[in-house]
N, C-alpha and C positions, 0 to 999 in steps of 0.2 A: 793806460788808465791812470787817472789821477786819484791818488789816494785821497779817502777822508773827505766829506762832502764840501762842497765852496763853501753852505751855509752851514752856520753853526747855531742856528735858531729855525724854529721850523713850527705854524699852525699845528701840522698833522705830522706825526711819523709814523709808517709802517714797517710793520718787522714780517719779514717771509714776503717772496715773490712769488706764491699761490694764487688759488682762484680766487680767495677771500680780501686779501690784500687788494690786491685789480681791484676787485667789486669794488670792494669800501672807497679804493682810491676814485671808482669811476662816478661811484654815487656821490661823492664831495665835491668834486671837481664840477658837477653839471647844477648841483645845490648851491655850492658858495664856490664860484670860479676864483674870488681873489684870494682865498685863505691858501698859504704855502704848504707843500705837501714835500717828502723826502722820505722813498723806499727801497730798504735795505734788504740786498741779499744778500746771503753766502757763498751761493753757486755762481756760476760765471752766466747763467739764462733765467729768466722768468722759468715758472711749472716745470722743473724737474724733477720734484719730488712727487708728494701723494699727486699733484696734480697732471705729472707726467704721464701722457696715454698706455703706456705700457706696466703705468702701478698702480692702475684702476681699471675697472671694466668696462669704464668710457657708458655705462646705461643712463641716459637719462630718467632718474630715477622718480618715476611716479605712480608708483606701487599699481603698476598694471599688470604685472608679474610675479612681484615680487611678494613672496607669499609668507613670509615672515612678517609682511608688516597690519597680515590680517589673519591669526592666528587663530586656532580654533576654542574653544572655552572649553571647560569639562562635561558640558551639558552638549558639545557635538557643532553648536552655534558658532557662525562668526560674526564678529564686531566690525561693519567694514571703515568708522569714524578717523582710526589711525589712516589708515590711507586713504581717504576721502583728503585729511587736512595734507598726506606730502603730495599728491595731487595739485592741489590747490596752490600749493607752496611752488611746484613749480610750473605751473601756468604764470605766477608771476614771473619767473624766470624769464621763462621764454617773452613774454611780452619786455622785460628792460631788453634783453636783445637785440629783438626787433627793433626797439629807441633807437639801440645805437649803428644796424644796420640802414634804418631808413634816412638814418641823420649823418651818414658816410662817415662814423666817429672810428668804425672798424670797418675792414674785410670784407671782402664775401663770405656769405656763410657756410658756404659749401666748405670752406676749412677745416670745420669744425664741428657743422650738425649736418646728421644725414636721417631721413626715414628709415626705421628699421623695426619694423612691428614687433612687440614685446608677447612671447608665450611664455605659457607655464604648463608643465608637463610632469607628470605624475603617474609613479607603476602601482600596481596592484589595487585590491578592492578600497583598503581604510584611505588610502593617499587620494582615489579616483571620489571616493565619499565627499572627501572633505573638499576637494578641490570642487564639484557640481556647488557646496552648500554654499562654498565662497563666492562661487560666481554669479549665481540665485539674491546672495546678498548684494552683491556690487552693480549687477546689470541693471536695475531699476534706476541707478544713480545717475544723474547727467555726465557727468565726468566719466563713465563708465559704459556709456549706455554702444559705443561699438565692440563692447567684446561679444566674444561667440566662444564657443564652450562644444565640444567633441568628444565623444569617442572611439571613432570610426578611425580605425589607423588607414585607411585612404584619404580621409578629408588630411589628418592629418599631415598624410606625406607631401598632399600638396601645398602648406604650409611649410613644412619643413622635412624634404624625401630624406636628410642623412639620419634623421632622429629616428625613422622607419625600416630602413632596409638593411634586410640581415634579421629582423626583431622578429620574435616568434607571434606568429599572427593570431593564437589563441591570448597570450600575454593580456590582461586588462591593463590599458591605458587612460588616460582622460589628458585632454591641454585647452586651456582656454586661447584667445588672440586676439592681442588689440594690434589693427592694424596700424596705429597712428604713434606707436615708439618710435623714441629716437636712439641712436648711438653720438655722442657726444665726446668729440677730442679736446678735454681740460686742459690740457698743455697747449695746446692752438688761440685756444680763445683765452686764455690767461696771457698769454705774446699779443693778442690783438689790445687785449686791457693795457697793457702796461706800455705796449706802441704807440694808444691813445695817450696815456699820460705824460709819455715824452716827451709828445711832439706839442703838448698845453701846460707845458711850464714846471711838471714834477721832475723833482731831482731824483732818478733812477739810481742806484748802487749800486752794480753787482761787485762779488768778491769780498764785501763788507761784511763781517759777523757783529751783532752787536750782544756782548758779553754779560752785562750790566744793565739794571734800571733801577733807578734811586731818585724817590722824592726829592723836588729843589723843595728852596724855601721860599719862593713865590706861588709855591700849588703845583707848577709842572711835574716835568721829568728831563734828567740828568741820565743818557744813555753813553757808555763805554762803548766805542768802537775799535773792531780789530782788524786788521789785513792780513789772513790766513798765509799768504805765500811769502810777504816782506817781512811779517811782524809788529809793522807800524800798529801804532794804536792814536786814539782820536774820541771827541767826543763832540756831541750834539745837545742843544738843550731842545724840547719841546713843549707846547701845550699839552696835545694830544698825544697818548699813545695808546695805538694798536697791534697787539701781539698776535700775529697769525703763519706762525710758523711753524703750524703742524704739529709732530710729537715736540718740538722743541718747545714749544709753544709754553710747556708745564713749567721749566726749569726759571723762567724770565719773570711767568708769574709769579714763581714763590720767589724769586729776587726781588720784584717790586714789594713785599713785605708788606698789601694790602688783606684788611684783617680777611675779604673776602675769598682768596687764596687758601685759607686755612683749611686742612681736612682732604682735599685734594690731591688724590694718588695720578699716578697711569701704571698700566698694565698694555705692555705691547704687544701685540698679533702680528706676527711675517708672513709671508705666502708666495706661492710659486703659482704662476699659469704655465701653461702648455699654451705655444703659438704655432700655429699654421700660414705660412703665407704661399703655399703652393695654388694659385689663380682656379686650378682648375678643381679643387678641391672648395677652395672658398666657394668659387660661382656657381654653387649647389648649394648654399645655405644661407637665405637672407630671412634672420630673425635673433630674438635673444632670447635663449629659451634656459628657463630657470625650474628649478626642481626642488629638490623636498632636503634641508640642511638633514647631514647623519648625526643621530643622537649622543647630546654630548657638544656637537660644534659651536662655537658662536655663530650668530646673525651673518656674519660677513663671509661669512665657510660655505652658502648656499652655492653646488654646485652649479654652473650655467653653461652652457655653449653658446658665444658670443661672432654675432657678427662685428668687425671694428673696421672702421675708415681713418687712416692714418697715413699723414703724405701722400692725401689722395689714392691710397692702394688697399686693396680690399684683403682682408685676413679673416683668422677663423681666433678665438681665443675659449680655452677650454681652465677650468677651476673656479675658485681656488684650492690652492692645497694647505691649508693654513700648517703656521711654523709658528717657534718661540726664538725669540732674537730679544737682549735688554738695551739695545739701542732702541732710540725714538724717533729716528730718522735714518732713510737709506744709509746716509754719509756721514753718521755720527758714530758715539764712542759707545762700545759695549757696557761703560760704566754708567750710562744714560740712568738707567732703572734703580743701581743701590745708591748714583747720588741725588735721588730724587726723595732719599725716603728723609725725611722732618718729625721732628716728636708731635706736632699736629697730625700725622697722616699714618704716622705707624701703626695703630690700630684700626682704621679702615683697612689699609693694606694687610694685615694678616689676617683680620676676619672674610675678607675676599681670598686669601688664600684657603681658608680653612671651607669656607662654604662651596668653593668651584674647584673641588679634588679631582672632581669627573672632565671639567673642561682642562688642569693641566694634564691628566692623563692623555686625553684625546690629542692634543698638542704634542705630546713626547711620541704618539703612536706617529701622526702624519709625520713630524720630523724623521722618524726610522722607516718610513716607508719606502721601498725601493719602487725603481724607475718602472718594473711592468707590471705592480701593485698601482699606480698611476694610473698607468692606462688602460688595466684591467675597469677602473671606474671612470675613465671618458668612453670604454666602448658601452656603461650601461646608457647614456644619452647617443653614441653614434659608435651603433653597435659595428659594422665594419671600418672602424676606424686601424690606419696602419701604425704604431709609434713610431717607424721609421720617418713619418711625415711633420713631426711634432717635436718642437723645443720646447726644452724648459727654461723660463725666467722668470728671473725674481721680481715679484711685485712689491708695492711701497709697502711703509710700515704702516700699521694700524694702532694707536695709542687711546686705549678703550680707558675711559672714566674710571677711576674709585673714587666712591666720594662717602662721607658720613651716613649714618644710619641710626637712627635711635635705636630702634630694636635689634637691629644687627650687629652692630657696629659698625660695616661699612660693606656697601654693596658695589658692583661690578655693572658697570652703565653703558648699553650698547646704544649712543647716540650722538648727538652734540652738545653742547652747553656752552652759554653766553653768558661771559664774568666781566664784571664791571665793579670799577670802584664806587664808591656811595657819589662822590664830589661828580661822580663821573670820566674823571681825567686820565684812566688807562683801562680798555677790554682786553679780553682775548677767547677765544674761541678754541675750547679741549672736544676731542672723542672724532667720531670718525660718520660713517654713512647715516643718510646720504649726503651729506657733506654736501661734494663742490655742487650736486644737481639744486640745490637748494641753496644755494649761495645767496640770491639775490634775496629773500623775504628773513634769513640770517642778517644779513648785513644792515637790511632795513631795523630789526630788532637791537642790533648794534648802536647805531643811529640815535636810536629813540629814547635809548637808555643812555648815553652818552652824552647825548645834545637835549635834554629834556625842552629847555627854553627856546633852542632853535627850530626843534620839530613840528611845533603848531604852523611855524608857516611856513614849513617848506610842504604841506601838503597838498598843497594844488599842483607843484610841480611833480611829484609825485604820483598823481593820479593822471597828470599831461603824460608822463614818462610809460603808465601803466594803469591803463584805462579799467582793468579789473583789481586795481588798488583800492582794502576795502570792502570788498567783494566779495561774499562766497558765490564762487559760480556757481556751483551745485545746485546753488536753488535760485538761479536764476536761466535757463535754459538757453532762452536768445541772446544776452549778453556772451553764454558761453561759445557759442555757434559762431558768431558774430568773430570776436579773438583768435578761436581758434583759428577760421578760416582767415584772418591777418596776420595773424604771426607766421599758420604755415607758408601763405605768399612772400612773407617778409623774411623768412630764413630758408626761402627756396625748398619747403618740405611738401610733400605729396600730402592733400588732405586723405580722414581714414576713409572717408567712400572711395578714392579714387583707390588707392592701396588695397581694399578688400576686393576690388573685382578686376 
């Protein structure tokens, strides 16, 4: 590899070779073909970080499960609006996909998306409550309108016999099922993005760190580059920058010294799965079945037993087990977190300490947890489950938001958030799920705030790219019927009628 990129001027630069980078790079590239693009990584591969299959849950996340994202009120109610919109969010997804499947830009999809029907399952009366009133809410929804809801530990079993057998048959249970889940390998389809950009003229980087970003005095950006294994260093000028590199992501933006950066903590979450890849153990469980986070946990702590399709082989993935680590990424420095802290952010940051005693607690508890404390909580989802069957591995980092609070002083943000300078001439993209499942109507929000003057007309291309751009399917029925059944022919997936019987 040749150090240091040919070009030393560049339209676009991207930082991090994740799903969001691709994205961005794929959505520029198909909008304004001649504008030059040049993307840097650290790693020697595209998605080995958060976007690596084995440091996410690989769910295509469309809150048909996932039951945090339709939480219950005090009044007993749920709100189903949050997941209706990441829904929505990723039905665009899947429709740019399909773009670039039907237009041979990537892969077969099989690489990367499989059918994998999303449940939710839930023990006892208050958990079986709440789970009936949520699903009462969301079944009337178009978006929602195949799920089915149980609690007949027979019907059950035959959605999912390992979540059943062994389980005490008086036990109240309740699970709902959308037949039409996906399992999604981020790190797949992030190599098929960034193999399209190769091979149309982006200057690719691996092994490049970029240290540095500093306002030029024509408006750009002035990026330090470094060569991890040689030492060599290098620089690049740009119009554009985008920062999408994860937990790293924070440390670039408070180097760019844009006022919009100000205030802005992270606070990192680690975690461990348990994997199974014993065939005959997998081939008894096709679904992703999610359950009720233990009090105290963050959002991303929701236990699940996961079906994953990875190099084409089928496994079993059981957590997480959330950790505390002050790195911001797998491969980075422990010192990631105290050099993050700025006399702008230092009082968000300890008012998030002082206000979430209960979630460091619960963090220092998982971390001390031993290995048949573990599995004592995968047998409550797959009660004859063996540990002897089961590895632990570490999942990526999770770099959760602090950010400003008038009345608090600074609160603790399980999401993502889209930062952009006023001029618009560098984003980046902090926090965490669902992330890469929603890449694509992110990256469009990227776009729009970035390119404000470009965006009026690049929208018909856009709407060519994803015909429900624009769109709330929800309320639109046949449009929805319509896509779905094209994208799941277009990404080779099982419509949810076919899957349900």
């Amino acid at each position: 590899m040749t150090f240091i990129s040919k070009t030393h001027h560049a339209d676009v630069v991207l930082i991090g070779g994740g799903i969001m980078s691709a994205t961005l790079g794929a959505f520029i590239k198909q909008l304004e073909p001649s504008w030059t693009i040049s993307l840097f990584e650290r790693l020697d591969e595209a998605g080995l970080e958060s976007s690596g299959p084995w440091n996410n849950a690989g769910t295509g996340h469309a809150a048909l499960c996932e039951l945090n994202y339709s939480p219950a009120a005090k009044d007993g109610s749920v709100d189903p609006s949050k997941a209706l919109h990441i829904n929505e969010q990723f039905q665009l997804s899947r429709q740019f996909w399909s773009h670039l499947v039907d237009n041979k830009l990537i892969g077969s999809p099989k690489g990367f998306i499989n059918t994998v029907p999303h449940m939710s399952f839930v023990i006892g009366d208050k958990h079986a409550d709440f789970l009936k009133t949520r699903y009462e809410a969301l079944k009337p929804k178009t978006l929602f309108r195949s799920m089915e809801y149980t609690e007949d530990q027979a019907q059950i079993a035959k959605w999912a016999p390992l979540i059943v057998k062994g389980r005490d048959a008086k036990q109240r249970v309740a699970a709902t099922r959308a037949a039409e889940g996906t399992d999604v390998d981020f790190g797949a389809l992030t190599r098929e993005l960034t193999g399209y950009l190769a091979d149309n003229g982006v200057e690719v980087n691996y092994g490049h760190d970029v240290t540095n970003v500093s306002k030029a005095s024509d408006g750009g950006w002035d990026l330090s580059l470094k060569h991890p294994a040689s030492g060599e260093h290098g620089q690049i000028h740009a119009k554009f920058v985008f920062v999408g590199a994860g937990g790293g992501a924070l440390h670039l933006l408070q180097a760019s010294g844009i006022p919009e950066s100000k205030g802005y903590g992270g606070f990192p979450v680690s975690g461990q799965f348990f994997r199974c890849t014993d065939e005959a153990i997998a081939g008894q469980h096709s679904a992703k079945v999610y359950g009720q986070a233990s009090v105290g946990a963050p959002p991303m702590s929701v236990p699940h037993l996961d079906t994953r399709y990875v190099d084409g082989k089928r496994s079993l993935l059981f957590g997480p087990y959330a950790g505390f680590s002050t790195n911001f990424l797998k491969t980075s420095s422990y010192l990631d977190l105290p050099l993050s802290i700025r006399p702008s952010n230092i009082i968000p940051m300890l008012a998030v300490a002082k206000d979430n005693m209960d979630l460091t607690a619960y963090l220092i508890k998982e971390v001390a947890k031993r290995h048949d404390a573990k599995v004592e909580s995968l047998r409550e989802y797959y009660p004859q489950a063996d540990g002897g069957n089961w590895e632990l591995i570490t999942a990526g980092q999770r770099v959760q938001i602090i950010k400003k609070d008038s009345k608090k002083g600074g609160v603790l943000q399980f999401g993502t958030e889209v930062i952009t300078a006023r001029d618009g001439s560098i984003g980046a993209l902090l926090g965490a799920s669902p992330g890469a499942s929603t890449a694509v109507p992110i990256m469009i929000e990227m776009l729009q705030r970035s390119f404000p003057k470009n965006f009026k007309g690049w929208q018909s291309k856009l709407k060519e790219m994803m015909p429900g751009y624009g769109v709330k399917l929800n309320d639109n029925p046949e449009l929805a019927a319509e896509l779905e059944a094209s994208t799941s022919r277009s990404l080779q997936l099982e419509p949810a009628n076919a899957v349900q019987h």
